[in-house]
NUTOR-806923 format. One record per residue (C-alpha): residue number from 1; x negated, y negated, z negated. Coordinates in steps of 0.5 Angstrom, whole numbers, plus 500, padded with zeros to 3 digits. Layout:
<sites>
<site><pos>NUM</pos><east>X</east><north>Y</north><up>Z</up></site>
...
</sites>
This chain:
<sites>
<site><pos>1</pos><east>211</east><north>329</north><up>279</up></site>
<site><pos>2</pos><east>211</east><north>336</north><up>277</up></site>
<site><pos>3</pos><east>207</east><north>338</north><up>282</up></site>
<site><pos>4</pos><east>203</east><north>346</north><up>281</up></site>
<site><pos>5</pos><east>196</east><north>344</north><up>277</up></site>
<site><pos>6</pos><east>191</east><north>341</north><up>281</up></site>
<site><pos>7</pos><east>184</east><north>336</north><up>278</up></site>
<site><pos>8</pos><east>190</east><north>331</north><up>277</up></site>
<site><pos>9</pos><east>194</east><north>336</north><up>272</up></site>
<site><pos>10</pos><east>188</east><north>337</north><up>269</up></site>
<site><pos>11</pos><east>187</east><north>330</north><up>267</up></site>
<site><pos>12</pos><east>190</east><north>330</north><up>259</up></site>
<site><pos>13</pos><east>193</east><north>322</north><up>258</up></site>
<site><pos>14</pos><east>195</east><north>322</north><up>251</up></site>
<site><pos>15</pos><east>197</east><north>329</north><up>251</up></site>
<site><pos>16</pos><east>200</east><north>330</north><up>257</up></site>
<site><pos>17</pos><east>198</east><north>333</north><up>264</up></site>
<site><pos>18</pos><east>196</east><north>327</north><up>270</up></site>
<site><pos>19</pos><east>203</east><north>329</north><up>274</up></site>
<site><pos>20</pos><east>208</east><north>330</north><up>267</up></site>
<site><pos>21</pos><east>204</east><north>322</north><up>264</up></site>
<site><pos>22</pos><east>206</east><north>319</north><up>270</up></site>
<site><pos>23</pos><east>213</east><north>322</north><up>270</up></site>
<site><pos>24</pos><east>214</east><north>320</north><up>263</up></site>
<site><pos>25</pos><east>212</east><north>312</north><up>265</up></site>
<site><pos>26</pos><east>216</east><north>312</north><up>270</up></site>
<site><pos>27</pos><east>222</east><north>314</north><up>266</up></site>
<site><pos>28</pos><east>220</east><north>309</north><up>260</up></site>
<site><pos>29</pos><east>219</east><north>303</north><up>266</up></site>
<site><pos>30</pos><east>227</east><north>304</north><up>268</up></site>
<site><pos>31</pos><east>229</east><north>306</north><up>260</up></site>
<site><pos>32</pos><east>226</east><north>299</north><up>258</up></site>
<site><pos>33</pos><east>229</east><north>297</north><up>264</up></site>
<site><pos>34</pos><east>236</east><north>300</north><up>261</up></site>
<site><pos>35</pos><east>235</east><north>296</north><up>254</up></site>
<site><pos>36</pos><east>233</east><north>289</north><up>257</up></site>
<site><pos>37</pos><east>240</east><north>290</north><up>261</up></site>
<site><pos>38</pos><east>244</east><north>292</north><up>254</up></site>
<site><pos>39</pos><east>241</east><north>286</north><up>251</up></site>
<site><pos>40</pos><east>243</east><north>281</north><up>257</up></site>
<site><pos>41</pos><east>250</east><north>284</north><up>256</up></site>
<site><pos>42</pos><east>250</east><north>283</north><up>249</up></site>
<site><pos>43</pos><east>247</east><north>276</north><up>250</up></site>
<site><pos>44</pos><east>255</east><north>275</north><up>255</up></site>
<site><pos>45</pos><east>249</east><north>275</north><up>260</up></site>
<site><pos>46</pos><east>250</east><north>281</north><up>264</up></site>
<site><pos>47</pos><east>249</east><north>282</north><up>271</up></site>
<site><pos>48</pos><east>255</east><north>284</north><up>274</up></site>
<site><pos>49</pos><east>257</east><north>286</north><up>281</up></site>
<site><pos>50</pos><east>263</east><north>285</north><up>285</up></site>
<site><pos>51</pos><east>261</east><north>290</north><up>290</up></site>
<site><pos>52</pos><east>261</east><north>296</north><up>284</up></site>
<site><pos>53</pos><east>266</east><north>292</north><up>281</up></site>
<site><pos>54</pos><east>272</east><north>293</north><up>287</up></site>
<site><pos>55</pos><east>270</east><north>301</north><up>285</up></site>
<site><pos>56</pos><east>271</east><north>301</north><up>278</up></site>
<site><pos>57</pos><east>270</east><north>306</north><up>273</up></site>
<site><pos>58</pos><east>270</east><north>313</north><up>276</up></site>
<site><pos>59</pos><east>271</east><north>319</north><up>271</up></site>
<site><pos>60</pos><east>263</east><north>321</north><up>272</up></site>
<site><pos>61</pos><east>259</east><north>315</north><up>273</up></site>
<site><pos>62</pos><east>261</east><north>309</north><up>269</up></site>
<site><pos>63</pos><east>261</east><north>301</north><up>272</up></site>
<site><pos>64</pos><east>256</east><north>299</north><up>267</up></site>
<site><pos>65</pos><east>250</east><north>304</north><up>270</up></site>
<site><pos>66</pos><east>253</east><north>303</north><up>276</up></site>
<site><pos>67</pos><east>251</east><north>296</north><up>275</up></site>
<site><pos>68</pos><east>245</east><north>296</north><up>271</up></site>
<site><pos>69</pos><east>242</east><north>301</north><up>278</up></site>
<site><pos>70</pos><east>245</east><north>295</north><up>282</up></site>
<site><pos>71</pos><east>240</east><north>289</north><up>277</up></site>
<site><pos>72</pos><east>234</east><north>294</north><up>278</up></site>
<site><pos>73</pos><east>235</east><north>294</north><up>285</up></site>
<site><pos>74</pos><east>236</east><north>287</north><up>287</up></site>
<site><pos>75</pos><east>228</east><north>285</north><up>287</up></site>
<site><pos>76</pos><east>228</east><north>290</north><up>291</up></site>
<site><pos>77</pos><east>234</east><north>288</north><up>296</up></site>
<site><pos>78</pos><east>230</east><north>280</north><up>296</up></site>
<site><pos>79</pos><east>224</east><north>284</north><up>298</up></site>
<site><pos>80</pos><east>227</east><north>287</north><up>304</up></site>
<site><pos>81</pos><east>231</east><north>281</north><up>306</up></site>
<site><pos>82</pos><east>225</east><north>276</north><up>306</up></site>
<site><pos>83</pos><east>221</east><north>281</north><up>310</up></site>
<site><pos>84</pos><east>226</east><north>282</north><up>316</up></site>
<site><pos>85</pos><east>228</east><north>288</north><up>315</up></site>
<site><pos>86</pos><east>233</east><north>292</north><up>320</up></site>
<site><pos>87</pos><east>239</east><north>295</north><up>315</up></site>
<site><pos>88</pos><east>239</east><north>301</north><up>320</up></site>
<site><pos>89</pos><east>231</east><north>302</north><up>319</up></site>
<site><pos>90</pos><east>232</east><north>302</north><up>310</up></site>
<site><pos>91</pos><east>238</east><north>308</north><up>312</up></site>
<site><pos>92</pos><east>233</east><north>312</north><up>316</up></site>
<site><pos>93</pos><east>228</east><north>311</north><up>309</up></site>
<site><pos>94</pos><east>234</east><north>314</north><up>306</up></site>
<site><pos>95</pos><east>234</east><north>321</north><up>311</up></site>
<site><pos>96</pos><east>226</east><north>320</north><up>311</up></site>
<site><pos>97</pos><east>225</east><north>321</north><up>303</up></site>
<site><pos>98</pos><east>230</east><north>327</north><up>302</up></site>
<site><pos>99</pos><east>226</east><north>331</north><up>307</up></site>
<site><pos>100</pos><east>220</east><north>332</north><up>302</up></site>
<site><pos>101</pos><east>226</east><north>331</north><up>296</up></site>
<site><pos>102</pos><east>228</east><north>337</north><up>299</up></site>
<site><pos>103</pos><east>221</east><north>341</north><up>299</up></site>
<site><pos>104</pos><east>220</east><north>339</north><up>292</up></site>
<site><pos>105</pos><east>227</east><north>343</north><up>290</up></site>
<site><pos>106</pos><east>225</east><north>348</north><up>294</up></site>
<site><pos>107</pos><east>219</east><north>349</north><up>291</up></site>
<site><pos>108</pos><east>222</east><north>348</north><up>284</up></site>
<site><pos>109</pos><east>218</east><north>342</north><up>282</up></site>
<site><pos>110</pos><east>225</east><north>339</north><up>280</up></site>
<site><pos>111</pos><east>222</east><north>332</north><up>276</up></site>
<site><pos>112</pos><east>219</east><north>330</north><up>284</up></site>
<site><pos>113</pos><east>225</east><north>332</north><up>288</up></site>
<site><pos>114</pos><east>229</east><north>328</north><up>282</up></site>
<site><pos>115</pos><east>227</east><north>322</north><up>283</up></site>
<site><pos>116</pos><east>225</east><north>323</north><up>291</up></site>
<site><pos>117</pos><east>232</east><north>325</north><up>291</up></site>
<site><pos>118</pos><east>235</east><north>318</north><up>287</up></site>
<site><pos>119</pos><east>230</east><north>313</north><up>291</up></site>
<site><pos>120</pos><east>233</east><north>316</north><up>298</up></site>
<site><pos>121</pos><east>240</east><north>314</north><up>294</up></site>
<site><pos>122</pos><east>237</east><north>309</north><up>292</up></site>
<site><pos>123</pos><east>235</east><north>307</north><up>300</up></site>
<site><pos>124</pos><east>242</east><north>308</north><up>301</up></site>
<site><pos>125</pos><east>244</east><north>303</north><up>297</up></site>
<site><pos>126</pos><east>240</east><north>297</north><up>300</up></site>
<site><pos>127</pos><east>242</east><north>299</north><up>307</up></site>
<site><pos>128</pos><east>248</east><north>296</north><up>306</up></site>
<site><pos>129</pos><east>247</east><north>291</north><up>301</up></site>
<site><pos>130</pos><east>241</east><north>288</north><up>307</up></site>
<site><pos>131</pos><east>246</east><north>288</north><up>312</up></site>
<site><pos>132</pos><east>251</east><north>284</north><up>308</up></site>
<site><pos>133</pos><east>245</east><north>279</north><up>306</up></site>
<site><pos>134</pos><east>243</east><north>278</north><up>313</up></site>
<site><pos>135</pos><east>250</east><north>278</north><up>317</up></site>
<site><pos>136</pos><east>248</east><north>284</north><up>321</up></site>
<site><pos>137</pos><east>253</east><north>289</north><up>318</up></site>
<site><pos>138</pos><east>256</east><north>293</north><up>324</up></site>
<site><pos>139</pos><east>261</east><north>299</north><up>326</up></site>
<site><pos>140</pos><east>255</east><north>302</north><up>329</up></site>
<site><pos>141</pos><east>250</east><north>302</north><up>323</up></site>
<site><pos>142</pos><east>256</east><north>304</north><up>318</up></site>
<site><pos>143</pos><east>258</east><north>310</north><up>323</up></site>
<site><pos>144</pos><east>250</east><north>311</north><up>323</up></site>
<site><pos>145</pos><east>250</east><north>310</north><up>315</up></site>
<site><pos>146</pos><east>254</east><north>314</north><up>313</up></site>
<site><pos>147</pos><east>252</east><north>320</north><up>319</up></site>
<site><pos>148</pos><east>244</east><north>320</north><up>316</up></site>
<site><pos>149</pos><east>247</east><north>321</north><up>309</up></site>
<site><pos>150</pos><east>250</east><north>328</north><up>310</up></site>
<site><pos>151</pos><east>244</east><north>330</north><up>313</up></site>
<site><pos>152</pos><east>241</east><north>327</north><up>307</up></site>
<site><pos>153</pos><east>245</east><north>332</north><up>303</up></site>
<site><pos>154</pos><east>245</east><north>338</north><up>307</up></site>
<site><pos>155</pos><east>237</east><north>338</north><up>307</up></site>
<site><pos>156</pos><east>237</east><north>337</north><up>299</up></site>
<site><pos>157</pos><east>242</east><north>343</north><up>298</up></site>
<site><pos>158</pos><east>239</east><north>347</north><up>303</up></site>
<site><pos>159</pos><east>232</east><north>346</north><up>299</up></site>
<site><pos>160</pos><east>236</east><north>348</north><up>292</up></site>
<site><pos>161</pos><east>239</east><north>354</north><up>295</up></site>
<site><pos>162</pos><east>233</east><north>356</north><up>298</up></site>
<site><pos>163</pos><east>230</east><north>355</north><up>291</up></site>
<site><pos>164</pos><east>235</east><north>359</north><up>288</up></site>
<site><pos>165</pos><east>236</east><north>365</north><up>293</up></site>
<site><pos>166</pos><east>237</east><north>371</north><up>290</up></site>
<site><pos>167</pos><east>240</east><north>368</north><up>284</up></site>
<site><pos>168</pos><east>248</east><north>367</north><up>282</up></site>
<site><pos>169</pos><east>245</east><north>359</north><up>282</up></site>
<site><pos>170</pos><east>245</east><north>361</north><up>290</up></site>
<site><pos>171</pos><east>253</east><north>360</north><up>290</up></site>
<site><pos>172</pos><east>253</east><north>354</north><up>286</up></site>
<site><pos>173</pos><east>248</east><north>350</north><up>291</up></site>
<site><pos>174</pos><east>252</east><north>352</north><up>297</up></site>
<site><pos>175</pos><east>260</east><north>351</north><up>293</up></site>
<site><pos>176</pos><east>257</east><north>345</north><up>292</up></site>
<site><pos>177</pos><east>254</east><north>343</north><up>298</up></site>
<site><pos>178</pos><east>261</east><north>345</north><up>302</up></site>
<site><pos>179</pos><east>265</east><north>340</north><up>296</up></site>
<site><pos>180</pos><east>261</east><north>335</north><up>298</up></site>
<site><pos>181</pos><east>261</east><north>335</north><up>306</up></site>
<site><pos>182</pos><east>269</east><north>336</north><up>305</up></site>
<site><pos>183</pos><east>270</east><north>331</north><up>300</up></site>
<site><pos>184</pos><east>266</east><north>325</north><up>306</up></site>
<site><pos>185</pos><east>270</east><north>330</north><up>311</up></site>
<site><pos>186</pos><east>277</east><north>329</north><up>308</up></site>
<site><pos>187</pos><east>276</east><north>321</north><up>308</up></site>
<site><pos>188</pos><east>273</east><north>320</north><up>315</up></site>
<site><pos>189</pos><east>279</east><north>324</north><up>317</up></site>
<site><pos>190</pos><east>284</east><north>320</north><up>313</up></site>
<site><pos>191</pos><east>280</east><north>314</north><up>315</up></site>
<site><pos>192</pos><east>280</east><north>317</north><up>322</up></site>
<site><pos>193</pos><east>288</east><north>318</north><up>322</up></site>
<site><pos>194</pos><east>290</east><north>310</north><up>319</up></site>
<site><pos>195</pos><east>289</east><north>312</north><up>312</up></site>
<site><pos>196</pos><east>283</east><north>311</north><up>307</up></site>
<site><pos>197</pos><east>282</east><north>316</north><up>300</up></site>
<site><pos>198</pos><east>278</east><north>314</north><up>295</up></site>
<site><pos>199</pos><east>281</east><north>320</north><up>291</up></site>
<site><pos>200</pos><east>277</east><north>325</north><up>287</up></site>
<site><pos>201</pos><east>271</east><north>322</north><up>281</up></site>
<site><pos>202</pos><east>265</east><north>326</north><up>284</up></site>
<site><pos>203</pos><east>264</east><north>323</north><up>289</up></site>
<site><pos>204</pos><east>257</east><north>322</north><up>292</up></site>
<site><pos>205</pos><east>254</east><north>317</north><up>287</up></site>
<site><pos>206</pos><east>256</east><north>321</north><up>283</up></site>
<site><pos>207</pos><east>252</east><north>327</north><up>285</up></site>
<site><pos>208</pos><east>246</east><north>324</north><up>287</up></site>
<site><pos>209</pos><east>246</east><north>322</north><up>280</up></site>
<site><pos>210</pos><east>246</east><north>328</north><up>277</up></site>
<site><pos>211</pos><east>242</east><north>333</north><up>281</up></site>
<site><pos>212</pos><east>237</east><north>327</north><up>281</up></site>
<site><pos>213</pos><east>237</east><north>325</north><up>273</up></site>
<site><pos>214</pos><east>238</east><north>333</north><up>272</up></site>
<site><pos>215</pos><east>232</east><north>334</north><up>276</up></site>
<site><pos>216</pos><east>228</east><north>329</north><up>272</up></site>
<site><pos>217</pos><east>230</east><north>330</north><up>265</up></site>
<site><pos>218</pos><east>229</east><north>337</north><up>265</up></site>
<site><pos>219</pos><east>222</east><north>337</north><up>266</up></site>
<site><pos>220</pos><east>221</east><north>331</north><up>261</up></site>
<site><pos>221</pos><east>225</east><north>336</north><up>256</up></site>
<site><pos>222</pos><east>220</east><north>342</north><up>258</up></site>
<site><pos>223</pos><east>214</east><north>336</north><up>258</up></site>
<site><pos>224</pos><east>216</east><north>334</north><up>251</up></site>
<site><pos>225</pos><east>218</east><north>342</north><up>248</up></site>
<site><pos>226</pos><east>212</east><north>344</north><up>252</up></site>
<site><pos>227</pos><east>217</east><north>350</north><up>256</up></site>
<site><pos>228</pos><east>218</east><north>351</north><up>263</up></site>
<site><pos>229</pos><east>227</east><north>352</north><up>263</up></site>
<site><pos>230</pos><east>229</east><north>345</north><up>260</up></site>
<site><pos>231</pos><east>229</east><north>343</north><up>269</up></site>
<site><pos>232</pos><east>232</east><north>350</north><up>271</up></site>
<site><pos>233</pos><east>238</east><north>349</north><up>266</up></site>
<site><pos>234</pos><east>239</east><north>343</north><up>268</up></site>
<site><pos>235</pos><east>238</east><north>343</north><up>275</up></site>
<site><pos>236</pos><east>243</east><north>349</north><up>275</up></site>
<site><pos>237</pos><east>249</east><north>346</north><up>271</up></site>
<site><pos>238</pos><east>249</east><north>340</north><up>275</up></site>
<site><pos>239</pos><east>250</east><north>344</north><up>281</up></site>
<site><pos>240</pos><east>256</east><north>348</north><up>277</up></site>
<site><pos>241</pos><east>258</east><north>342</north><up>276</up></site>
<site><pos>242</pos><east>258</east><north>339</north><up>283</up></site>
<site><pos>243</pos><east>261</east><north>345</north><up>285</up></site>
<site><pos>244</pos><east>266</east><north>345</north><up>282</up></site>
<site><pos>245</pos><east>268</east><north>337</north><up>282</up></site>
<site><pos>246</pos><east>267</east><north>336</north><up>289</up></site>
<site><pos>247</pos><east>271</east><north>341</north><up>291</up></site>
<site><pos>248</pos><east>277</east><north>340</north><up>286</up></site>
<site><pos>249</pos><east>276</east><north>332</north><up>288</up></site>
<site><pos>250</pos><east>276</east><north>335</north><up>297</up></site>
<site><pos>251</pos><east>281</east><north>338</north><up>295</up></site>
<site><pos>252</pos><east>285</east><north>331</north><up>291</up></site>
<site><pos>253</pos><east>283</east><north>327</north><up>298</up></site>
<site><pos>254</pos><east>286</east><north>333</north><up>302</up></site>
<site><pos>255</pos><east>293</east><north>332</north><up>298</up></site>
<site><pos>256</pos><east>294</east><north>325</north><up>298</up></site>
<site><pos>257</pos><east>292</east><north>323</north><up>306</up></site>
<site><pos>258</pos><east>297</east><north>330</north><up>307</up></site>
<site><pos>259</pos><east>302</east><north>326</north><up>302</up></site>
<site><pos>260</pos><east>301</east><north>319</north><up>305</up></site>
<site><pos>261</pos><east>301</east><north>320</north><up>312</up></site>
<site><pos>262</pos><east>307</east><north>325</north><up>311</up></site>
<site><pos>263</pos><east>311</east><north>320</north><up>309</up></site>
<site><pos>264</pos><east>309</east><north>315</north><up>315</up></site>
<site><pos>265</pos><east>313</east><north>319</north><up>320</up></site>
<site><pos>266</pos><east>319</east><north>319</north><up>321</up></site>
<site><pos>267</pos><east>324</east><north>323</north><up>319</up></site>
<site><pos>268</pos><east>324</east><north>329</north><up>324</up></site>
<site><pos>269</pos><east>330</east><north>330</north><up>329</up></site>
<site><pos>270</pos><east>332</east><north>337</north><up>331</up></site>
<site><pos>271</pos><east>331</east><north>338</north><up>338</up></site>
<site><pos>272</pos><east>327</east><north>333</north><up>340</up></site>
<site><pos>273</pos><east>319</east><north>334</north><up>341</up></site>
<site><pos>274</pos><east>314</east><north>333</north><up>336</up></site>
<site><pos>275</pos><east>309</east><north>328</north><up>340</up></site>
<site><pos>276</pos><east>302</east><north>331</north><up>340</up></site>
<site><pos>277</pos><east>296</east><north>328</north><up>337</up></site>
<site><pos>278</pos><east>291</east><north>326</north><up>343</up></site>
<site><pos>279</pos><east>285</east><north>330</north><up>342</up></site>
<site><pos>280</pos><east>282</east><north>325</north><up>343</up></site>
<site><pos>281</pos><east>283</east><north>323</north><up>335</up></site>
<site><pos>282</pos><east>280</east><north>329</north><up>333</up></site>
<site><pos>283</pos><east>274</east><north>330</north><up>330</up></site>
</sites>
């Protein structure tokens, strides 16, 4: 949607060039999208979502847009249900959309990847909601779910980091790309081992939202102030943002599965062996 000029650039609509106007319309859909919800709720009508709702509030992204993302999906869950299609199928849309959201970062067209970013998010949400509609949840495709969303990430990051060599961003995008491999590392592992955290308040909504809605609004900004920086600043204090975040909430997951599983074993006896872990628990 900010694609460099072409014939389709060059089209003016109502000011706009062709790739800025179709950004903007797609934004004023999901706005309008926003008020009819606030409406509903007003009204005591709002959709609600036990799902989200087992989550609660997260420091960085609050249940009620939570919700509000999962009305505005759920034609889309129907559309996907009355069709046949497989759960494991929508998880590798997911994987499928964030190789050109990578490409657009890594190209600087920070609205294009935003909202690829946020639609290849928005893949991974359906997958699971598919699979509880249809009663085909399984171990494999959770364990398969959850393996393409790092890919997803490390090839999202991998394109900022790419965008942004040579700058101090670079560091960012990387720090951010460890947090956020750590922070699903530190859960699997403690998952692994008997223990589940959900510390920490970046957690990978979290950061699909804010890199993807960076991305978007920075170049509406840039559109409507008619400059070209409002997307990299934006782009870049969400990386700041991710990097430090998703470190500090790793690092919160770390104690509290170390604190937790300590507290399991039992008291330790002098002279008597500590029993190994089979290497087979390893990951």
């Amino acid at each position: 949607m900010d694609v460099p000029s072409g014939d389709f650039e060059r089209v003016r609509i109502l000011g706009f060039g062709g790739s800025v106007f179709v950004l903007l319309l797609v934004c004023g859909v999901f706005l309008t999208a926003f008020v009819v919800y606030n409406l509903l709720a007003l009204a005591g009508r709002r959709p609600r979502s036990p799902e989200q709702a087992a989550r609660g509030d997260t420091v960085f992204l609050p249940l009620y847009v939570r919700e509000y993302w999962d009305w505005v999906v759920s034609p889309a869950v129907r559309l996907l249900v009355s069709v046949r299609a497989s759960p494991d199928a929508v998880s590798f849309a997911s994987l499928a959309v964030s190789v050109p959201a990578a490409v657009a970062f890594a190209q600087g067209w920070f609205g294009l990847g935003g909202w690829l970013y946020i639609l290849a998010g928005t893949f991974d949400m359906l997958d699971g909601k598919v699979a509880r509609a249809t009663g085909r949840g399984s171990l494999a495709g959770a364990f398969l779910d959850s393996t393409l969303d790092r890919y997803t990430e490390i090839l999202v990051l991998a394109g900022l980091a790419w965008h942004f060599s040579g700058t101090p961003v670079l560091w960012a995008a990387l720090a951010a790309l460890a947090g956020s491999l750590m922070v699903s590392y530190a859960r699997a592992r403690g998952e692994g081992l008997g223990y589940s955290s959900r510390e920490g308040g970046m957690q990978r909504a979290e950061r699909i939202v804010y890199l993807g809605l960076g991305g978007v609004f920075g170049k509406v900004w840039d559109a409507l102030a008619d400059r070209s920086v409002g997307a990299t600043v934006l782009i870049s204090a969400a990386l700041v943002l991710i990097a430090i975040t998703s470190n500090v909430s790793a690092v919160q997951r770390i104690v509290d599965v170390y604190r937790v599983l300590r507290s399991r074993e039992p008291a330790a006896h002098p002279g008597r062996p500590v029993r190994a872990v089979p290497s087979g628990s390893r990951l």
